[in-house]
C-alpha positions in Angstrom: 39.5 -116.3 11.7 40.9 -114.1 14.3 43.0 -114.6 17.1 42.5 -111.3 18.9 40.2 -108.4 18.2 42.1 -104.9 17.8 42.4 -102.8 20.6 40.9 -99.1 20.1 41.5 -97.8 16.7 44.0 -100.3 15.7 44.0 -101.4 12.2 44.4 -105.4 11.1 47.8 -105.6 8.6 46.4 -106.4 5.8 44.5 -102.9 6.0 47.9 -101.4 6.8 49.2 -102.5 4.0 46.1 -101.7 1.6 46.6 -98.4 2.6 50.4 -98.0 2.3 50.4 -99.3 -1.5 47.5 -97.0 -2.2 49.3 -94.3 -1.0 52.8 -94.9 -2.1 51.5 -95.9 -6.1 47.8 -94.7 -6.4 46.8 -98.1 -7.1 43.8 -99.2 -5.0 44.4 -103.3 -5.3 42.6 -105.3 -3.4 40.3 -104.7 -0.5 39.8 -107.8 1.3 42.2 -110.1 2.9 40.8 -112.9 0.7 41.7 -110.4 -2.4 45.0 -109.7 -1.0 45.8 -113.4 -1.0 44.8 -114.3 -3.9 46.7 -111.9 -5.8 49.7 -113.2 -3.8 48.8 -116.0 -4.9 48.8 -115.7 -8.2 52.6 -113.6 -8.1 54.1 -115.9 -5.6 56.0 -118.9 -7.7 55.2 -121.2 -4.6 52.0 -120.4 -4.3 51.3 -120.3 -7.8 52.8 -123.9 -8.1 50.0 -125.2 -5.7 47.4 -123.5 -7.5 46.3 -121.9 -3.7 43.5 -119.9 -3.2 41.9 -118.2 0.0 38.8 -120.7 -0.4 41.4 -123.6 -0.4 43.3 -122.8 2.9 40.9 -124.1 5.0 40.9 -123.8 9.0 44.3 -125.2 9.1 46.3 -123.7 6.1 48.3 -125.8 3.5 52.1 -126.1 3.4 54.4 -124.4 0.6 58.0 -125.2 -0.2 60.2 -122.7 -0.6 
C-alpha cells in the first residue's frame, strides 16, 4: 500500500536502502520490500519474538514492544 506515488525519478526507501548496502558491502540482500522485512524480521529481537512476517501485517500493522 502506498500513500503517495513518487514524484519524477524519485526512488521509494526501501530501494534506497537496497542500493546503499549493495554498494557499501557487495551483498545484494533482498529485493523486495516484503524481502526486506522479513529479514528484519527475522534479526529484530521484537519482531522475532512475535514471529512477524510481511503476510501477517495485514492492512493495519501489528504492535511490537520494545
Amino acid at each position: 500500500m502506498k500513500a503517495l506515488e513518487a514524484p519524477g525519478e524519485a526512488r521509494a526507501e526501501w530501494e534506497f536502502l537496497h542500493e546503499l548496502v549493495e554498494n557499501t558491502t557487495g551483498q545484494n540482500g533482498y529485493s523486495t520490500i516484503e524481502g526486506l522485512f522479513n529479514q528484519m524480521a527475522g534479526e529484530v529481537e521484537a519482531f522475532k519474538a512475535k514471529e512477524l512476517t510481511w503476510a501477517a501485517l495485514g492492512d493495519t500493522g501489528v504492535t511490537v514492544e520494545l
